[in-house]
C-alpha positions in Angstrom: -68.4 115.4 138.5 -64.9 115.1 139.9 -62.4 118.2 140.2 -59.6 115.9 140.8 -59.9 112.6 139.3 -60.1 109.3 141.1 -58.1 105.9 139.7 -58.6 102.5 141.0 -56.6 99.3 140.7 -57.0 95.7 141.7 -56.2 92.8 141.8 -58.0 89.4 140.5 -55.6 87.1 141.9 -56.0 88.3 145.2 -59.4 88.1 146.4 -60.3 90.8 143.8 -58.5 93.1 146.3 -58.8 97.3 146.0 -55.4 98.0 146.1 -55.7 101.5 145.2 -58.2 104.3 145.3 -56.4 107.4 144.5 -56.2 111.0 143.1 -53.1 112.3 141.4 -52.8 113.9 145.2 -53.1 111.2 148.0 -54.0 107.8 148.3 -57.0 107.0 150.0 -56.5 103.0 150.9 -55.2 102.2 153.9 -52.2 99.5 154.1 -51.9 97.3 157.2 -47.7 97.8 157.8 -48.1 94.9 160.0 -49.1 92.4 157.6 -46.0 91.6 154.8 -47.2 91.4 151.5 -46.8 87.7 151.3 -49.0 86.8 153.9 -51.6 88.0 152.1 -50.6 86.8 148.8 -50.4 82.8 150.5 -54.0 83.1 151.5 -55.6 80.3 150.1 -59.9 79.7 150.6 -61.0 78.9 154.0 -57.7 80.8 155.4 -58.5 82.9 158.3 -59.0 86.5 157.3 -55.6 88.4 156.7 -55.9 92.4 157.3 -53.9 93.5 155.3 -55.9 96.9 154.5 -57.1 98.2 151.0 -60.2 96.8 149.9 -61.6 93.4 150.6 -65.4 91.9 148.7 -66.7 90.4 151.5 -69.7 87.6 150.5 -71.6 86.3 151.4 -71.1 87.8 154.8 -69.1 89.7 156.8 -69.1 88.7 159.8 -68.1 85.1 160.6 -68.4 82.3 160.0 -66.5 82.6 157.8 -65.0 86.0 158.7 -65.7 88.4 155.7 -66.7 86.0 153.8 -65.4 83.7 151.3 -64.6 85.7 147.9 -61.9 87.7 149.6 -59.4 84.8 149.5 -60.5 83.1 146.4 -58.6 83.9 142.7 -61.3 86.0 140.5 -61.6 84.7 136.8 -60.6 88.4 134.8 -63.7 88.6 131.8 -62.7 91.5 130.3 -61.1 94.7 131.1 -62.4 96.1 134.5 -64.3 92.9 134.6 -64.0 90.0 137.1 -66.0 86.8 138.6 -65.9 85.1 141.5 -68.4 82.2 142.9 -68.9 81.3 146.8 -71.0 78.5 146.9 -73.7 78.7 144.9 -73.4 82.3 144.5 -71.5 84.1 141.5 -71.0 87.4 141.8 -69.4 89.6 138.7 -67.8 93.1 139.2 -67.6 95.5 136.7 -65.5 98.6 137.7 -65.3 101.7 135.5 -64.3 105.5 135.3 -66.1 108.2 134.4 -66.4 112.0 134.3 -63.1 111.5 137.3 -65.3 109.0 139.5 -65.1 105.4 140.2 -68.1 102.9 139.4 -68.5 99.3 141.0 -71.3 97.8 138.7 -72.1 94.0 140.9 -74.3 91.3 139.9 -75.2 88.3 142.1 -76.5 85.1 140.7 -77.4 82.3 142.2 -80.4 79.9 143.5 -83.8 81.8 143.2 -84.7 83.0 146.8 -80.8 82.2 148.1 -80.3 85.5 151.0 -76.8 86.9 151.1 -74.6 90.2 152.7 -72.5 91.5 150.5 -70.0 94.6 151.3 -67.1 96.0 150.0 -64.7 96.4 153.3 -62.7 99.8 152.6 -60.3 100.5 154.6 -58.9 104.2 154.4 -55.6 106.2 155.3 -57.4 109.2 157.6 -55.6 111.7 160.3 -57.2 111.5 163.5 -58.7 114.8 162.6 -61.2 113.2 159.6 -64.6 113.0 160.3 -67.9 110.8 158.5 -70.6 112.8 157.3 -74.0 110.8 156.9 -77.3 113.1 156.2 -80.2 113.2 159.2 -79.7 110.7 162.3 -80.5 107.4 160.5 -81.3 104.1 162.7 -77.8 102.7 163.5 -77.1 98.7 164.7 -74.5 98.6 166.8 -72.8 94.6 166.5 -70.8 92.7 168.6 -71.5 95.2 171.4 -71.7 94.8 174.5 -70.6 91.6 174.1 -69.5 89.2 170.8 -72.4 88.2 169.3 -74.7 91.0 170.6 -76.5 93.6 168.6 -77.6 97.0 170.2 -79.5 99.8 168.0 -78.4 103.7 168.3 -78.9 106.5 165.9 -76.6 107.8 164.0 -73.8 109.0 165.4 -73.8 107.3 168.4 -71.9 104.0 168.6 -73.3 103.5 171.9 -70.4 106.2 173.7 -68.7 106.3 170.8 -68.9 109.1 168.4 -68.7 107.2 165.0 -68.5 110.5 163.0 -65.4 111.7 164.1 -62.1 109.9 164.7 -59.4 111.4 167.1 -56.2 110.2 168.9 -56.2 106.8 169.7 -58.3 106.0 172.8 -58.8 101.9 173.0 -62.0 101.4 171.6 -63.2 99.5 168.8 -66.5 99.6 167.2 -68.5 98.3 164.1 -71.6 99.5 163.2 -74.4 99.4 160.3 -76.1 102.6 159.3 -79.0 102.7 157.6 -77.8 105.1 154.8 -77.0 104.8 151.0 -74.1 107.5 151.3 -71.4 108.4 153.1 -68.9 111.8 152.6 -65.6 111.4 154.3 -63.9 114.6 155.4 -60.3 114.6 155.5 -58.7 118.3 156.0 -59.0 120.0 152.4 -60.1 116.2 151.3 -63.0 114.9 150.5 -64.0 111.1 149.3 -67.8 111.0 148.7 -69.4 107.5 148.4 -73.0 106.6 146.9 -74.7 103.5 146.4 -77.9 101.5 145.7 -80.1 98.7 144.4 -79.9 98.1 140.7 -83.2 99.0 138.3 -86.0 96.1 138.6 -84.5 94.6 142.4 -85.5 95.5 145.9 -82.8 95.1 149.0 -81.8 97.3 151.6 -78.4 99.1 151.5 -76.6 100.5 154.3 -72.9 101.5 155.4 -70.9 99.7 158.2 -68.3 101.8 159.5 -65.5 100.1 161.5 -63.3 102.5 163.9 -61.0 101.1 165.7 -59.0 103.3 167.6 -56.6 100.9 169.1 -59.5 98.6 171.0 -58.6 95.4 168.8 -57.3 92.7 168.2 -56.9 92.0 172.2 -53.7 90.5 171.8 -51.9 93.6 169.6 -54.6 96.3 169.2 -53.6 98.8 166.2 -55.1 101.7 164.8 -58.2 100.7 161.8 -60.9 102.5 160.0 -63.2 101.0 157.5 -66.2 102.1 155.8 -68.0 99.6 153.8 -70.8 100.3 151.5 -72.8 97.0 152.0 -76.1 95.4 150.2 -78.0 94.2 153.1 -78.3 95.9 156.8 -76.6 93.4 159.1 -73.1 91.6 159.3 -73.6 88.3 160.2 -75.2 86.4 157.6 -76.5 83.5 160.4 -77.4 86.3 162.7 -80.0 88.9 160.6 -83.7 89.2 160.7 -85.1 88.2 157.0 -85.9 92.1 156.4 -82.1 92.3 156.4 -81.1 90.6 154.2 -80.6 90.9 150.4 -82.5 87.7 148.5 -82.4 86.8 145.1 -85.3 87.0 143.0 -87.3 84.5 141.0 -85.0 84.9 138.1 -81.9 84.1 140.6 -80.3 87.4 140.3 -79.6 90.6 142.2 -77.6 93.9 141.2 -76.2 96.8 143.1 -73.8 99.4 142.5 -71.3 101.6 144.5 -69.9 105.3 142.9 -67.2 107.2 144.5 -65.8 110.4 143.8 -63.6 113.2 144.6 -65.8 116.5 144.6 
């Protein structure tokens, strides 16, 4: 599948954190250099959400409260090798993560209260030049959040983030923009690079899947605005947990269980 292959590392102790996604070549996580290494490491649950870059499992939101969720500061319990659990309330959720054939494979499982509705994403955020673009197939329905004002949703189409261009990147120019696509894969274009990302519904379970992509260009935080780019392939189709319409959501089923799984690969 994979010309060049593609590792992965994390890190259990830490929220379960990506902390790698790479090709003998480049690496394709992005690291805050604003955030020291020990502020994320003294995160403890209920913190307020540290940016330190990489790769965050946000559950069972994304948006607040609580922002991106609650796994991402929580310790993960390490099952086996590639293997790790994590519970959020009632919710557990196990990861499996695997190679093969040069890609990397994110096998999830969700258990919990039959009927319990949950958002679940995994919050990449990647290293780009302001050349890179985001290459989604057709002009799916896009939901632009937060926008025009906190709390607000608007819908678009892909790729307009409502005078943003979502698909391509650029200098920085002071906006900021998160959006959820409906789409169940992603190719990101970087020069002679390219990461492509697929991801669905496991056998037996029904849920929507879509893709929020965060560009910010230098628009936020207000108070020290740097330069961010996240794509995050997501089970569910909103970001705010309190916020989405029922057909939004992913819901356990009468067995109290739900599976998903996310493939990504260097072509």
């Amino acid at each position: 599948m994979s010309a060049r292959p593609l590792t992965v590392r994390t890190d259990p102790a830490l929220g379960g954190r990506w902390t790698s996604l790479a090709t003998p070549e480049r690496e394709w996580l992005w690291r805050n250099p604003r955030v020291p290494a020990a502020a994320r490491a003294g995160v403890a649950p209920g913190d307020p959400f540290v940016d330190a870059g990489g790769g965050e499992e946000c559950l069972p939101t994304i948006g607040g409260p609580s922002d991106h969720g609650e796994v991402w500061s929580k310790p993960w319990t390490s099952q086996a090798p590639g293997v790790a659990r994590v519970r959020a309330g009632d919710l557990t959720l196990s990861r499996r993560l695997a190679t093969h054939d040069g890609a990397v494979r994110a096998d999830y499982t969700i258990d919990g209260p039959p009927g319990a509705v949950l958002l679940h994403a995994v919050h990449l955020l990647l290293d780009l030049a302001p050349d890179a673009r985001l290459e989604v197939p057709g002009r799916p329905d896009t939901l632009v959040v937060e926008w025009p004002e906190p709390g607000a949703t608007t819908a678009s189409t892909w790729p307009d983030g409502r005078g943003v261009p979502l698909d391509v990147l650029g200098p920085d120019d002071g906006t900021a923009r998160c959006a959820v696509v409906a789409t169940d894969r992603l190719d990101v274009v970087d020069g002679a690079d390219r990461l492509s990302l697929r991801w669905g519904v496991g056998p037996g379970y029904a849920a929507p899947v879509s893709l929020v992509v965060w560009r910010n260009l230098g628009g936020w935080p207000d108070d020290g605005p740097y330069r961010s780019v996240g794509v995050e392939p997501m089970l569910g189709a909103e970001t705010n947990l309190d916020r989405a319409a029922p057909d939004r959501l992913a819901r356990l089923g009468d067995a109290g269980r739900i599976a998903w799984w996310l493939e990504v690969h260097v072509p």
